[in-house]
C-alpha positions in Angstrom: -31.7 16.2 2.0 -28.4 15.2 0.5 -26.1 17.0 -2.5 -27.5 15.4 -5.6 -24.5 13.4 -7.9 -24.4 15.7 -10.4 -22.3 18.5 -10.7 -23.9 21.6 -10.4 -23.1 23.9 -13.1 -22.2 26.6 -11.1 -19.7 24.7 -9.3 -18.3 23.3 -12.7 -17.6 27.1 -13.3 -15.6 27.9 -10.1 -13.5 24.9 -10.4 -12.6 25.5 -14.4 -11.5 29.1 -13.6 -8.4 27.6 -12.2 -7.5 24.0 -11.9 -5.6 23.8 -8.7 -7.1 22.9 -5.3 -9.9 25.6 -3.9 -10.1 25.3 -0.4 -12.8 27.1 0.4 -14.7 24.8 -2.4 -17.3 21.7 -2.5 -15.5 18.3 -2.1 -11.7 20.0 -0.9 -9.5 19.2 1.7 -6.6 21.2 3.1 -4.8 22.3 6.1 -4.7 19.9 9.3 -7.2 18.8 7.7 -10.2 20.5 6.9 -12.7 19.4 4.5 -15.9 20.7 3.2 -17.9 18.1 2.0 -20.5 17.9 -0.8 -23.1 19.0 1.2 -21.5 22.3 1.6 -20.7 21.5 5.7 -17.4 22.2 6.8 -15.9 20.0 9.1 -12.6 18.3 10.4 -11.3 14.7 10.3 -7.9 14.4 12.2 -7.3 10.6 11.9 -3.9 9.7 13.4 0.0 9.5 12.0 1.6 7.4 9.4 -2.1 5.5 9.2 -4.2 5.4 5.9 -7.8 6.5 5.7 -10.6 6.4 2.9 -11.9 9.6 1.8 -13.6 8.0 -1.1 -14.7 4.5 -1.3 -17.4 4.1 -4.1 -18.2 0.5 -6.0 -16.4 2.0 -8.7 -14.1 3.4 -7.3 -11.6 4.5 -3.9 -9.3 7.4 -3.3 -7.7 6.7 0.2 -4.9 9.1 1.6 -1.9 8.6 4.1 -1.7 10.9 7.4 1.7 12.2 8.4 1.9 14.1 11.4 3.4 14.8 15.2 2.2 15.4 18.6 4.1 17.5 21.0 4.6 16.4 24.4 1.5 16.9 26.4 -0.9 17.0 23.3 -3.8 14.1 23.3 -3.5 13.7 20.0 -1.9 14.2 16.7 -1.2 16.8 14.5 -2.6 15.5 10.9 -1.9 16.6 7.4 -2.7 14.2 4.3 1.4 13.2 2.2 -0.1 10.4 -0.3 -3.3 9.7 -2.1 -4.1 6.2 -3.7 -6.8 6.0 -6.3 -8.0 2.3 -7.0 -10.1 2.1 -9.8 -10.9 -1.9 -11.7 -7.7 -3.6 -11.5 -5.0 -0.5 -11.5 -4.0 1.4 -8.9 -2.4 5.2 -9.0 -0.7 6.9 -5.8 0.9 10.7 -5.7 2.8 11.9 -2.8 4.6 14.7 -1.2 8.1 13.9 -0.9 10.0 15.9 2.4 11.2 19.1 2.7 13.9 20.4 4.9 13.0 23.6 3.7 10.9 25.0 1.3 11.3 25.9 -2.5 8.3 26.7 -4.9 10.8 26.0 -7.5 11.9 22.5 -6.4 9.0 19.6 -7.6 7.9 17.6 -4.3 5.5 15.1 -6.4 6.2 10.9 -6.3 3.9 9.0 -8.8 3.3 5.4 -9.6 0.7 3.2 -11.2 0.1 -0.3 -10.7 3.0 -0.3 -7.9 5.8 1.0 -10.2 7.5 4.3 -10.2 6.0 6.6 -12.6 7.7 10.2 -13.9 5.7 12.7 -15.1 8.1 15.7 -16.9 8.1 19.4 -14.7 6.3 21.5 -16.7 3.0 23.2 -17.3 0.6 21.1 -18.9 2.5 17.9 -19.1 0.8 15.1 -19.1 0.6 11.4 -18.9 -2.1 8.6 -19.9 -2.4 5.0 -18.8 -3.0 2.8 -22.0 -6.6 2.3 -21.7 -6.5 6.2 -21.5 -8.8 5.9 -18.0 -6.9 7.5 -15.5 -4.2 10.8 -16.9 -2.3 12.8 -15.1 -1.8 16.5 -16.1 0.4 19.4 -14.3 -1.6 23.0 -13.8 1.5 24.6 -12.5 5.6 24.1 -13.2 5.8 21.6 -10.2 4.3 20.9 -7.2 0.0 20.5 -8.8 -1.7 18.2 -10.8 -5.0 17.2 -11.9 -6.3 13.7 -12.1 -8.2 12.6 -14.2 -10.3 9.3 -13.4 -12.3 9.1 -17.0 -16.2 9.4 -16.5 -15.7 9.1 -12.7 -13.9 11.7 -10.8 -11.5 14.6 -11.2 -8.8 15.4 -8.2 -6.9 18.5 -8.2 -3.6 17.9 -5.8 -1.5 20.9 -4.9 2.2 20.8 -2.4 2.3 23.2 0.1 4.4 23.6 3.1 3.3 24.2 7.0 3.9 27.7 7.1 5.8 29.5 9.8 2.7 32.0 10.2 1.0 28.6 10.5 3.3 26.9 12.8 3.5 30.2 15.2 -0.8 30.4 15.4 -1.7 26.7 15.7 1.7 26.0 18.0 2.7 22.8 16.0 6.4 22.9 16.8 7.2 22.0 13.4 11.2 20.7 13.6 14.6 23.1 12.2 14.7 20.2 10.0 11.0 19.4 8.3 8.6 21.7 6.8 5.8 18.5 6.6 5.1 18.7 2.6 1.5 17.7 2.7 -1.3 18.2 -0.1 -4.1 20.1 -0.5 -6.7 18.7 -2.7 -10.3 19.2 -4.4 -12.9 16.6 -6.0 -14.8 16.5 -8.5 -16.8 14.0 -9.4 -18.7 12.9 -12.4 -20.7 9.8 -11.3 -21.6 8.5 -7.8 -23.3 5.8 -6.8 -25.8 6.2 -3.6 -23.4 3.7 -1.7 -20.8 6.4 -2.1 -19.0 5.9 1.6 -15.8 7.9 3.0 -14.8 10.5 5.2 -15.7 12.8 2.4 -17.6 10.7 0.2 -20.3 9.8 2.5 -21.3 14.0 2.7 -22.4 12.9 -1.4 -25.0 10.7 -0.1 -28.4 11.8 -1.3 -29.6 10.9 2.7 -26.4 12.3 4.0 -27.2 14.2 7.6 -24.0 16.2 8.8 -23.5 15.0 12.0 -20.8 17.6 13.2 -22.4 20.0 15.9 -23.1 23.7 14.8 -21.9 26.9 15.6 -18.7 25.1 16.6 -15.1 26.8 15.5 -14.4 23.7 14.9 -16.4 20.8 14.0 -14.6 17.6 14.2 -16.1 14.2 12.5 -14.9 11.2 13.7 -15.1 7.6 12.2 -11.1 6.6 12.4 -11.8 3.1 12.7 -14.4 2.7 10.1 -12.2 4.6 7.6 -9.0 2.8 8.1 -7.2 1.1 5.6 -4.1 -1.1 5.4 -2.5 0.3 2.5 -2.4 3.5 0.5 -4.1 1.3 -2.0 -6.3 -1.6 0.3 -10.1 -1.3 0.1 -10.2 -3.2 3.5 -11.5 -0.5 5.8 -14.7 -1.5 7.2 -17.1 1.1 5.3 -15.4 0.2 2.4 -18.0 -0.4 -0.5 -15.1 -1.4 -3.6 -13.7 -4.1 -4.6 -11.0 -4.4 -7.0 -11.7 -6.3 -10.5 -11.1 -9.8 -9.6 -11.7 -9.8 -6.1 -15.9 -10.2 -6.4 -15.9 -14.1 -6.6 -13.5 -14.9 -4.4 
């Protein structure tokens, strides 16, 4: 049996005591990367370099994100963290991103907006916020710089938070990070408000009230695959081939 839609109340609870990413939550997804999905299951989805997957794709709604990432020489594959999320919702469409950092400053702001395709600035500062016009998508910072939640009205919530590959991190995992890059990537949670039962997605799809984890158990580390039904063409493109949205104006044609 699946996670029902509905938030559970005692989950509402854990994510209101503080509104940056909780990676050890429902519905988050941090590191290289790991998510846990709504189902509770832990699992990883490593997708591949500068490529865009869907993590949400919903009839009313997507939230896809770009991979950045390297792969030292003799490594199979990459090394994955999520830079950008793109949140299409009716005819708009709202990206944030982690700009690059040579080296790392809590006090320097490493967050890129835009809607609808154009550059968008959102003040530093606790609790500043921004609204679209139609007031269904705003944008609020929880900390000085570097976290904000998003606020898709009546249909999600997405807490985004810039963090840096750590030395610790880089020494344990052996990533070889460069002198010159500390890969700037985001860690982020979802919430949501309303799903439908076509919800699809590399997370999304763990919402589905007939939703069987597929990942094997008792493994460190459980990886989920699905690359090439998840991939997108844009940060903002609903053209992957689970894809279940399609933006306002696009149904007849």
């Amino acid at each position: 049996m699946g996670p029902q839609f509905e938030s559970c109340d005692h989950l509402n609870l854990l994510l209101d005591k503080d509104r940056k990413p909780n990676c050890n939550g429902h519905g988050s997804g941090c590191y290289d990367p790991r998510f846990i999905g709504g189902d509770g299951g832990v699992f990883y989805f490593h997708g591949m370099k500068n490529e865009h997957f869907s993590l949400v794709t919903d009839p009313n709604f997507q939230i896809n994100a770009r991979f950045i990432g390297l792969r030292p020489e003799g490594r199979p594959r990459d090394f994955t963290w999520m830079q950008a999320l793109g949140i299409v919702s009716g005819p708009h469409t709202f990206t944030v991103e982690a700009t690059k950092a040579n080296k790392w400053d809590e006090k320097l702001d490493h967050l890129k907006f835009s809607y609808n395709g154009v550059p968008l600035f959102i003040p530093e500062g606790h609790l500043s916020e921004w609204k679209s016009v139609d007031e269904s998508l705003g944008v609020e910072r929880t900390g000085t710089t570097n976290s904000v939640a998003i606020n898709l009205k009546g249909l999600a919530e997405v807490r985004v938070q810039v963090v840096p590959v750590t030395k610790e991190d880089d020494r344990i995992h052996n990533y070889q990070i460069p002198s010159d890059d500390c890969y700037a990537h985001l860690e982020v949670q979802f919430r949501f408000y309303r799903l439908s039962p076509e919800v699809e997605g590399v997370v999304g799809k763990t919402y589905r009230p007939d939703y069987e984890n597929p990942a094997k158990k008792g493994v460190p580390m459980p990886i989920v695959g699905g690359e090439d039904k998840y991939r997108t063409s844009s940060l903002v493109s609903s053209d992957c081939r689970a894809c279940v949205f399609t933006p306002a104006g696009l149904e007849s044609q």
